[in-house]
N, C-alpha and C positions, 0 to 999 in steps of 0.2 A: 504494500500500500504506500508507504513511503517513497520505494522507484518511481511511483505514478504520478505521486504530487509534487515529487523534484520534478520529473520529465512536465508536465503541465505549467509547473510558474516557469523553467528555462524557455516554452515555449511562450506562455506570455509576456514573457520578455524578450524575445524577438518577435515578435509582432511588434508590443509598443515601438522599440526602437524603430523596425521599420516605417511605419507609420507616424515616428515625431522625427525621425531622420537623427534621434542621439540616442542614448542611452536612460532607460526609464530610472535609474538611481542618481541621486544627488551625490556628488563626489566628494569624499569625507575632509571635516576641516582638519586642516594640520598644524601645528607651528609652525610653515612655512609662509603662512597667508601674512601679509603686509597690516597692520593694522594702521598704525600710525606714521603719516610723513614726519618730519623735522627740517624744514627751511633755516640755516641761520642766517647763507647768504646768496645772496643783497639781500633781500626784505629778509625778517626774520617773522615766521608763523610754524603754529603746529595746528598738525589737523587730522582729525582721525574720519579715518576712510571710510568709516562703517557708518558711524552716524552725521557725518559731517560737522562734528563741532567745530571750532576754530580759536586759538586762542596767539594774540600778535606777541605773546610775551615767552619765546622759547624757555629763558634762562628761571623763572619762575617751575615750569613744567620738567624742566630737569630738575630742581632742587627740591621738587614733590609735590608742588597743587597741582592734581589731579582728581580735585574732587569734581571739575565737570566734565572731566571724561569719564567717570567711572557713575556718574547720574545720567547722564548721556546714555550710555548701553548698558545699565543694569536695568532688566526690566522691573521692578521691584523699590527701585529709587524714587524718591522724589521728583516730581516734573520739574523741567527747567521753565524758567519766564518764558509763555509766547511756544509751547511744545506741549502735546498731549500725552497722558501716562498711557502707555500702552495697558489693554484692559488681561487681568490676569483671573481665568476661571476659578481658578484655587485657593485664591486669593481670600476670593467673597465667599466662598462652603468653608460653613463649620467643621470644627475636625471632630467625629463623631468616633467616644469610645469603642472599641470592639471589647465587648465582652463575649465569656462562653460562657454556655449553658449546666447548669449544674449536670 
């Protein structure tokens, strides 16, 4: 039964691909992905790629204010002024004991 349901999703997945013309899997993130630029020169900016924050004061951002990049892409942080909190299911449901039954 197992041989079947591999041979079955390997074949839905070539289908998909044929059909999107890529690959139906999202390609894993690595330590390789670029997060953040660092401009010092000429202009001096940092800027993180992912949420596009931007801050003109490099030499601050190396010596550790990073508290708005790190409010910036935590979904769970504080919104920034003028930027909406992304909405977290989890968030809002109470966390509900599990008990067991005598």
């Amino acid at each position: 039964m197992m041989v079947l349901q591999a041979k079955l999703l390997e074949r839905r997945r070539q289908e998909d691909q044929a059909k999107n013309g890529r690959p139906s899997r999202t390609p894993a993130r690595s330590w390789g992905n670029q997060m953040r630029s660092y401009v010092l020169h000429p202009y001096q900016m940092v800027k993180d790629l992912r949420t596009e924050h931007e801050v003109g004061n490099p030499s601050a951002v190396l010596d550790g204010d990073i508290d708005g990049f790190i409010e910036g892409g935590h979904p769970l942080a504080p919104p920034a002024a003028g930027r909406a909190r992304p909405v977290s299911h989890t968030a809002s449901c109470p966390a509900v004991p599990v008990t067991s039954a005598p």
